[in-house]
C-alpha positions as CSV (number, residue, x, y, z in Angstrom):
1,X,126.4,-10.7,-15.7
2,X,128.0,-8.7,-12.6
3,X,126.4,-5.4,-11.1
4,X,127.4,-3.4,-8.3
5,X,124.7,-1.2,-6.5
6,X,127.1,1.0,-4.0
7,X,125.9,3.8,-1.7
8,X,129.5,6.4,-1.9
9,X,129.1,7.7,1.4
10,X,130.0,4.2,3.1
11,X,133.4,3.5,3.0
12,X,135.3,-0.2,3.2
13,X,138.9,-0.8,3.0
14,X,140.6,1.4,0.8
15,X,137.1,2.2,-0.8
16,X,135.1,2.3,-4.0
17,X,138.1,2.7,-6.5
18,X,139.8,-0.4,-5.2
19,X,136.5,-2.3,-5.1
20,X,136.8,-1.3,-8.9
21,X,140.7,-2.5,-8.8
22,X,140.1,-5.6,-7.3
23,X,137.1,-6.7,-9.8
24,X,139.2,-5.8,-12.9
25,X,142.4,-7.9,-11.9
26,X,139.6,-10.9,-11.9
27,X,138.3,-9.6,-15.6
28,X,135.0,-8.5,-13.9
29,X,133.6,-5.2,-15.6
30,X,130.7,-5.0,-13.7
31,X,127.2,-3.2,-14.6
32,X,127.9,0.3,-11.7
33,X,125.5,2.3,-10.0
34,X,126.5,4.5,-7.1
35,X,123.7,6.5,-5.2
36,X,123.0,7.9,-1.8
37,X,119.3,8.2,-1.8
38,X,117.4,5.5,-0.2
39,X,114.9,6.4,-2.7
40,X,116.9,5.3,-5.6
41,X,118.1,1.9,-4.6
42,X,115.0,-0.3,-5.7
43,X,114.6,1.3,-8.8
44,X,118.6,0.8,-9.5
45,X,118.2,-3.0,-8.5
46,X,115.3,-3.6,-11.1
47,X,117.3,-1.8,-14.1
48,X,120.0,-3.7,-12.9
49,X,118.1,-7.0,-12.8
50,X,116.3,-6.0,-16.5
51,X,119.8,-5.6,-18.0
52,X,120.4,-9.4,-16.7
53,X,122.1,-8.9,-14.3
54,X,122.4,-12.5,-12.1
55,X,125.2,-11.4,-8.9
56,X,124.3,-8.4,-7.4
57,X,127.4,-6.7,-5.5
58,X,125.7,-4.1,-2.7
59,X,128.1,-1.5,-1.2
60,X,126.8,-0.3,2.1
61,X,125.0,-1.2,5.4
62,X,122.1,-2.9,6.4
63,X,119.5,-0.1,5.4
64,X,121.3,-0.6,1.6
65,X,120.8,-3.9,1.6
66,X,117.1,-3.8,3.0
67,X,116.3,-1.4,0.0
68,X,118.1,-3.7,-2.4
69,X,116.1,-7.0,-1.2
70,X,112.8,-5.4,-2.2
71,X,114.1,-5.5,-5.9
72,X,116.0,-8.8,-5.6
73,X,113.9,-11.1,-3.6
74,X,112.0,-14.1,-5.4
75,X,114.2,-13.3,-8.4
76,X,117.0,-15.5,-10.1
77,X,120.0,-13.1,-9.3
78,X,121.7,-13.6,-6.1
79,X,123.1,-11.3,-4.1
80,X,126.9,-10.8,-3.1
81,X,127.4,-8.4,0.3
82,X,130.2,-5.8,0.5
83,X,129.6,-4.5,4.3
84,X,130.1,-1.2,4.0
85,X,128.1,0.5,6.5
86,X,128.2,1.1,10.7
87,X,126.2,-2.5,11.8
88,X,126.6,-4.4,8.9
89,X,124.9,-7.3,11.0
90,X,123.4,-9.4,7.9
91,X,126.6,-10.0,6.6
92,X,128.3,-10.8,9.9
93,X,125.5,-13.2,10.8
94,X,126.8,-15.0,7.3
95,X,130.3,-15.0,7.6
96,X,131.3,-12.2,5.4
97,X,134.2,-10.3,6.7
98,X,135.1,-6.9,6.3
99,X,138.4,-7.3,4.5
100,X,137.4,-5.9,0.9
101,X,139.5,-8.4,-1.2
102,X,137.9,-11.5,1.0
103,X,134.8,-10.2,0.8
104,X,135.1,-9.9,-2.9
105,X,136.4,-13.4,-3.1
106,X,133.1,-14.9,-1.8
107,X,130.6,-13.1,-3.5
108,X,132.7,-14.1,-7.0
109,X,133.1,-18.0,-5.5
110,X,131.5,-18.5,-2.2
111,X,128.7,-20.9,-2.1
112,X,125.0,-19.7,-2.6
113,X,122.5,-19.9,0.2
114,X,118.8,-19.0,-0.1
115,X,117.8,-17.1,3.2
116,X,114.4,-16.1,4.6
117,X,113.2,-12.6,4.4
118,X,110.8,-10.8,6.6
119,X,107.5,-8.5,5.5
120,X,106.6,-6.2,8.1
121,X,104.0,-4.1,6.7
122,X,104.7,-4.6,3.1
123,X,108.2,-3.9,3.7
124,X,110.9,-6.4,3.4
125,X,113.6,-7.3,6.0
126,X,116.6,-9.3,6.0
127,X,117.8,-8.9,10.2
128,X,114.6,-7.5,11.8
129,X,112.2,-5.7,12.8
130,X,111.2,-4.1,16.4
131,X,109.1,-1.4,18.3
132,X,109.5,0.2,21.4
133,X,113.1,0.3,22.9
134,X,114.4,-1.4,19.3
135,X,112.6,1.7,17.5
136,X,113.6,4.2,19.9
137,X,117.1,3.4,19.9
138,X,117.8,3.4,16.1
139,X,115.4,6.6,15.5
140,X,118.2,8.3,18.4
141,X,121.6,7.0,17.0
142,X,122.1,10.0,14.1
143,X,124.6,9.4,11.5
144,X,127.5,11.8,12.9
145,X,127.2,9.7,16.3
146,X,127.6,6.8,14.3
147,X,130.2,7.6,12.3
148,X,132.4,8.5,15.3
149,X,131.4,5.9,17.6
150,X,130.2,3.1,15.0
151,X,128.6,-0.1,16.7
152,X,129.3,1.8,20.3
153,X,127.1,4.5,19.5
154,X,123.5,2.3,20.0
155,X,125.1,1.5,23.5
156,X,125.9,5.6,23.8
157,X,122.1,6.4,22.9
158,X,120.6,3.0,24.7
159,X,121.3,3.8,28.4
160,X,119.5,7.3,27.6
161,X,116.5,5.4,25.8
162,X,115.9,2.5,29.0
163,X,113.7,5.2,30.7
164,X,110.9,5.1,28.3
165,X,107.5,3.9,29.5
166,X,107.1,0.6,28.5
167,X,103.3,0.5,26.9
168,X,100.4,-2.2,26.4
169,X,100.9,-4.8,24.0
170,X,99.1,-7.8,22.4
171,X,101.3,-10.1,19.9
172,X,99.8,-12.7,17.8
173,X,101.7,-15.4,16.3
174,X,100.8,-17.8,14.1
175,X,97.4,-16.7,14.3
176,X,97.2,-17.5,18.2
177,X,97.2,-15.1,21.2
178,X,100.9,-15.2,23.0
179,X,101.6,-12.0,25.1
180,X,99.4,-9.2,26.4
181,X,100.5,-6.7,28.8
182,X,103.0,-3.9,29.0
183,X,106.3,-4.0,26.9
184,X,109.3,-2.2,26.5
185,X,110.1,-3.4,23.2
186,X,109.3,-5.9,20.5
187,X,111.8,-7.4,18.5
188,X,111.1,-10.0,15.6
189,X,114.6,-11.4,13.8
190,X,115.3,-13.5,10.8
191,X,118.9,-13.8,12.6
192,X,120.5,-13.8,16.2
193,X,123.5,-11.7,16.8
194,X,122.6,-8.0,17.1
195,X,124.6,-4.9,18.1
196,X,127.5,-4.5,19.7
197,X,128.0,-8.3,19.6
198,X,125.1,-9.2,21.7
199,X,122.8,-12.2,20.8
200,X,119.0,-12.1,20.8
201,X,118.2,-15.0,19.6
202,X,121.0,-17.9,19.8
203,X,118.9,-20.4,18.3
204,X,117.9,-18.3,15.2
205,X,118.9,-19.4,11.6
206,X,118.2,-17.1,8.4
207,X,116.9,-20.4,6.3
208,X,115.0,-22.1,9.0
209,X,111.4,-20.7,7.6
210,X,110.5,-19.0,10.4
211,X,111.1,-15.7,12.5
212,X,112.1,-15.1,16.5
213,X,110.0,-13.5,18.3
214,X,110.8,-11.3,21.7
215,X,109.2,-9.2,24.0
216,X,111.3,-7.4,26.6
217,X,108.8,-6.4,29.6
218,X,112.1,-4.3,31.4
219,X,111.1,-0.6,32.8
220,X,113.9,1.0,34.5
221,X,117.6,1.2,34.5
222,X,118.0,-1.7,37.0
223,X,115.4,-4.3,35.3
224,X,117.3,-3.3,32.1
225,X,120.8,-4.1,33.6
226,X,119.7,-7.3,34.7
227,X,118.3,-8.2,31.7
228,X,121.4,-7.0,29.5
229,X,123.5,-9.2,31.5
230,X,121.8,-12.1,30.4
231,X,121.8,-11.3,27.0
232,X,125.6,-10.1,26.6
233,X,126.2,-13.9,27.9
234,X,124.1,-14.9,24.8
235,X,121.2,-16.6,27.3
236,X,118.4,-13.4,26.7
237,X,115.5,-15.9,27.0
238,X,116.8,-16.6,30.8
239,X,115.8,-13.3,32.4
240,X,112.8,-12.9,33.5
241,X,112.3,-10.1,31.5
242,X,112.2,-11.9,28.3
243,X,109.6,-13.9,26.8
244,X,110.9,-15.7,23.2
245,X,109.0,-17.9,20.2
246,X,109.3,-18.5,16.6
247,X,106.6,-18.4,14.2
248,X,105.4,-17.8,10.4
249,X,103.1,-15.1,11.3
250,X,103.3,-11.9,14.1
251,X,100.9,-9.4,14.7
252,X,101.4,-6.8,17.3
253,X,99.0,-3.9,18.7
254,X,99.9,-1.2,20.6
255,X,97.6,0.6,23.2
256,X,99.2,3.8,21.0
257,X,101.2,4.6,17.6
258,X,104.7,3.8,18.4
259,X,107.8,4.1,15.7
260,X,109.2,0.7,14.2
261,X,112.8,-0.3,12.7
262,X,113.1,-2.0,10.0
263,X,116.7,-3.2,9.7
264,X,118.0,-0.3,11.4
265,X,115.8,2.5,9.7
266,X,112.8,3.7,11.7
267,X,109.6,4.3,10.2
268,X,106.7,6.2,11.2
269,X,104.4,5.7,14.3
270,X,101.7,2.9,14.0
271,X,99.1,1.3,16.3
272,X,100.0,-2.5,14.1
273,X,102.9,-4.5,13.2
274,X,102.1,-7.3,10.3
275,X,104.7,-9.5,10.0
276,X,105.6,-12.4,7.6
277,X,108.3,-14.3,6.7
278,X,108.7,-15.4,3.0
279,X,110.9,-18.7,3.2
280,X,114.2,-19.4,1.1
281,X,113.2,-15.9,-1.1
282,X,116.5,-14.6,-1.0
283,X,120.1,-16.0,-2.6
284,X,123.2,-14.8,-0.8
285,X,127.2,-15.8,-1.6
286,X,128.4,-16.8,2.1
287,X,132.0,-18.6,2.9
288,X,132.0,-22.0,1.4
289,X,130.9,-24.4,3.5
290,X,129.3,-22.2,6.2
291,X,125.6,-23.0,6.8
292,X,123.1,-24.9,5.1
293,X,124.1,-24.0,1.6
294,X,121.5,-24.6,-1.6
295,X,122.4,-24.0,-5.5
């Protein structure tokens, strides 16, 4: 059985009604649930799930589908991604174009591949997670400026947010001690490109089993300039503001409660970051042939 979860207020292509169209001329009648509330969205995945539901069509951005994983992860169903939000960066870190019909196509037919997910604080993820800058930046961006601007308005709000004191920071990974000192920002990614087509973490894979791990120790316009550079020519790790690794396990302390993101959504000030990764718990349709593909 076929579901659709869709948030109304994101548009794609000519919208929901043809997203309707376009299932019916394939003889697709799909299970519907539209709703704007955050809130909402687990709960409409489970009753989606318990009706037996098995391909999950999600209408929205990145925030969408983080709310949707929650309910989908470590379950049979798989999930088919209609990128209808401002970022959209999980589905164009699989492939999945923002042409309605072709995007459509795949999740009907595309091959299935079983991704990691992250757990930062009991909270699932699906692109990342960060404090600091990361936090700062997405808490900033409000809808209207994203709406107008899309992807350009996190540049808009970011050279306003670089003159934020950077603040002391331990990070764990694996269990072991890796950084300690002042940090601007702490970013932990299943995947690699970011926003506004830069690239964190080049080497990062969503079904590789473990999560990239950055600390950006930049204060100032300039320091953060440099260390931009490096990363719009996809080389972040370079500067020498930049400190990378991979790992199953992250903790991070802060000398003082700091606001997180997770996939694009900032949460609440904390002191601590626990993070996870929860290997192969998530099925996605992708482009056949792209990536490591499982059944």
């Amino acid at each position: 059985m076929i579901g659709v979860v869709a948030n109304p207020t994101k548009s794609l292509g000519p919208g929901l009604r043809a997203l309707r169209a376009v299932l019916g001329r394939r003889g697709v009648e799909p299970l519907w649930r539209e709703t704007g509330s955050a809130e909402d969205v687990p709960e409409a995945v489970k009753e989606q799930i318990a009706a037996g539901v098995d391909l999950l069509f999600v209408w929205g951005g990145d925030g969408m589908v983080q709310e949707c994983i929650a309910g989908l992860a470590g379950t049979p169903a798989t999930l088919a991604l209609l990128p209808a939000g401002t970022a959209n960066l999980l589905a164009a870190n699989l492939g999945i174009p923002t042409d309605l019909e072709a995007a459509v196509e795949i999740g009907l037919s595309g091959d299935t591949r079983r991704i990691d997910i992250g757990v930062v604080n009991g909270e699932p993820f699906a692109v990342m997670a960060g404090t600091g800058f990361d936090a700062i930046l997405m808490r900033d961006v409000d809808t209207g400026l994203k709406d107008r601007l899309g992807p350009l308005a996190y540049v808009a709000v970011g050279v306003r947010s670089v003159t934020h004191d950077p603040v002391h920071t331990s990070v764990a990974v694996d269990g072991a001690a890796w950084f300690s000192g002042l940090a601007s920002c702490v970013l932990v990614g299943n995947v690699g490109h970011l926003i506004a087509g830069m690239t964190a973490f080049p080497n990062a894979l969503p079904d590789d089993g473990v999560l990239d791990v950055g600390v950006i120790t930049a204060e100032g316009a300039l320091e953060w300039a440099r260390m931009l550079s490096r990363t719009v020519l996809g080389d972040p790790a370079s500067s020498p503001f930049v400190e990378t690794t991979t790992g199953r396990s992250v903790t991070v302390s802060l000398a003082h409660a700091m606001p997180y993101e997770v996939d694009g959504d900032t949460r609440p000030p904390v002191r601590r970051l626990n993070i996870v990764v929860r290997p192969a718990a998530l099925a996605v349709r992708v482009p056949r042939g792209a990536g490591a593909v499982h059944s």
